[in-house]
C-alpha positions as CSV (number, residue, x, y, z in Angstrom):
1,X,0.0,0.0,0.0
2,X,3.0,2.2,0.4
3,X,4.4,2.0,-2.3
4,X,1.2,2.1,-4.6
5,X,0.6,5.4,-2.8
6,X,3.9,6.7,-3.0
7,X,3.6,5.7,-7.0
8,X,0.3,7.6,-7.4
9,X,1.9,10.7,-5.7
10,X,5.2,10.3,-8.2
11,X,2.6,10.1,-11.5
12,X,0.4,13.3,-10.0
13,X,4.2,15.3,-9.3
14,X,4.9,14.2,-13.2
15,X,1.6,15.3,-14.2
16,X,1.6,19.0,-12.3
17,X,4.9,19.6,-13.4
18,X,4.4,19.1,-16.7
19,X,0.9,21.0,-16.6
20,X,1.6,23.7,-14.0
21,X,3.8,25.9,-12.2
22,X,3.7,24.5,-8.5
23,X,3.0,26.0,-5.1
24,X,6.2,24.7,-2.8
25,X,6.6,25.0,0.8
26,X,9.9,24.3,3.2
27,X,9.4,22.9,6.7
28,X,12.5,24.1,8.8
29,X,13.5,26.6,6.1
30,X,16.0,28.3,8.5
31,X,18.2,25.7,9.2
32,X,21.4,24.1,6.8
33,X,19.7,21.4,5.2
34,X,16.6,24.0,4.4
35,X,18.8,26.8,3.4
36,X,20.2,24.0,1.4
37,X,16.8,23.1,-0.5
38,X,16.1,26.6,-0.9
39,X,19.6,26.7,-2.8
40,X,18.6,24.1,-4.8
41,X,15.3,25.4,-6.1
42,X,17.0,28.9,-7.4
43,X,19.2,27.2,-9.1
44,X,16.7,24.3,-10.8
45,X,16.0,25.5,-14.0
46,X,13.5,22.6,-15.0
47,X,11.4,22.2,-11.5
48,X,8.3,25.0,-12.3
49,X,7.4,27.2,-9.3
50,X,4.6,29.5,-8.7
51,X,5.0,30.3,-5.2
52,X,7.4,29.5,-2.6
53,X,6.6,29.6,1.4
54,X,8.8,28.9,3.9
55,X,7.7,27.6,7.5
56,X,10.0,27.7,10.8
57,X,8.8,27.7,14.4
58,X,8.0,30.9,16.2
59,X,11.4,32.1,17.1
60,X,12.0,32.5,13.2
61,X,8.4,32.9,12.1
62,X,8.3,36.6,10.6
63,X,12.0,36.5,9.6
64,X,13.0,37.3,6.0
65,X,14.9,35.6,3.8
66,X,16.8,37.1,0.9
67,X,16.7,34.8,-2.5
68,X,17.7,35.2,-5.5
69,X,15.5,33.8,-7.7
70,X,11.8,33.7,-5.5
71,X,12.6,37.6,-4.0
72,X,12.1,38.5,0.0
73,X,10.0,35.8,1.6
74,X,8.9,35.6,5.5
75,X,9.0,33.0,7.5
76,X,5.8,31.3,8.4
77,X,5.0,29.8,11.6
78,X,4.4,26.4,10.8
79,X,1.1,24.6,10.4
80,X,-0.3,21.7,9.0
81,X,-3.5,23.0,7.1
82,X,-0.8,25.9,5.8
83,X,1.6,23.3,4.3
84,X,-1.5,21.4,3.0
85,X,-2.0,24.7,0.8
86,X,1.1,23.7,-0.9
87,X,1.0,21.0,-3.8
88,X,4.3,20.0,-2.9
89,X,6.3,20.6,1.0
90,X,9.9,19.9,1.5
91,X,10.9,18.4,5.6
92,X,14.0,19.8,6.5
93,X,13.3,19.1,9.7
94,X,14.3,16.0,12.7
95,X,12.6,12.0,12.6
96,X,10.6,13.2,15.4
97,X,9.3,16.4,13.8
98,X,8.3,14.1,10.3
99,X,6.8,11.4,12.4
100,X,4.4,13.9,13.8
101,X,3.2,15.6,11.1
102,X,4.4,14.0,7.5
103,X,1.1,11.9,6.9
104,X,-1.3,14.7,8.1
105,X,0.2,16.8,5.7
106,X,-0.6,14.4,2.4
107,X,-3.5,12.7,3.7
108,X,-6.2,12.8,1.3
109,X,-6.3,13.4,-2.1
110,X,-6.0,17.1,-1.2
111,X,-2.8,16.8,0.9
112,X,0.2,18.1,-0.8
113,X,3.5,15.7,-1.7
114,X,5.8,15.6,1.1
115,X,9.5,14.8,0.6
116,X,10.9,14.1,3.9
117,X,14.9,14.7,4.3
118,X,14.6,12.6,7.3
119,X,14.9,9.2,8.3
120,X,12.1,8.4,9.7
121,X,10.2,6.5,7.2
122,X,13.0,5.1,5.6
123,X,11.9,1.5,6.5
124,X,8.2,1.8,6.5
125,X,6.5,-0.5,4.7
């Protein structure tokens, strides 16, 4: 069952990015492995984006950051139904964090795609 739903998310990713320009939130933005992902998406020539929100907790909620390609963006304080606005959310956050939160973010056929930096589901079946 995994898998099958981790196949149907990869052939609705293929289809919006071909189709669309995507709205792209990242969970932890602040720190070096979101910093990191944010990097990555200014320099990705091929991965459409409409929108990009970052979230963070409330010590850096209201923050700016400075990027290059997506302009001056604040920090969000994070939320589930927020990052479920997204089509697709970037974890840069701990196991812990991801275990709590991952699946409520993509549940349904209106949660958004999660790609999780962490390990916590690397063995889940």
């Amino acid at each position: 069952q995994h898998f099958s739903r981790h196949h149907q998310h990869s052939s609705i990713l293929q289809h919006q990015i071909s189709m669309a320009p995507l709205n792209v939130g990242i969970v932890g933005a602040t720190g070096a492995v979101g910093k990191e992902i944010i990097g990555c998406l200014e320099k990705c020539c091929s991965f459409p984006i409409d929108s990009l929100r970052l979230f963070g907790s409330k010590r850096s909620a209201g923050r700016k950051i400075d990027t290059s390609k997506f302009g001056n963006i604040a920090i969000e304080l994070f939320s589930e139904n927020s990052a479920r606005e997204c089509d697709v959310v970037f974890l840069a956050v701990d196991g812990d964090f991801s275990l709590a939160h991952a699946e409520n973010i993509c549940k349904g056929d209106d949660g958004a795609i999660v790609i999780d930096n962490s390990s916590a589901f690397r063995y889940k079946e």
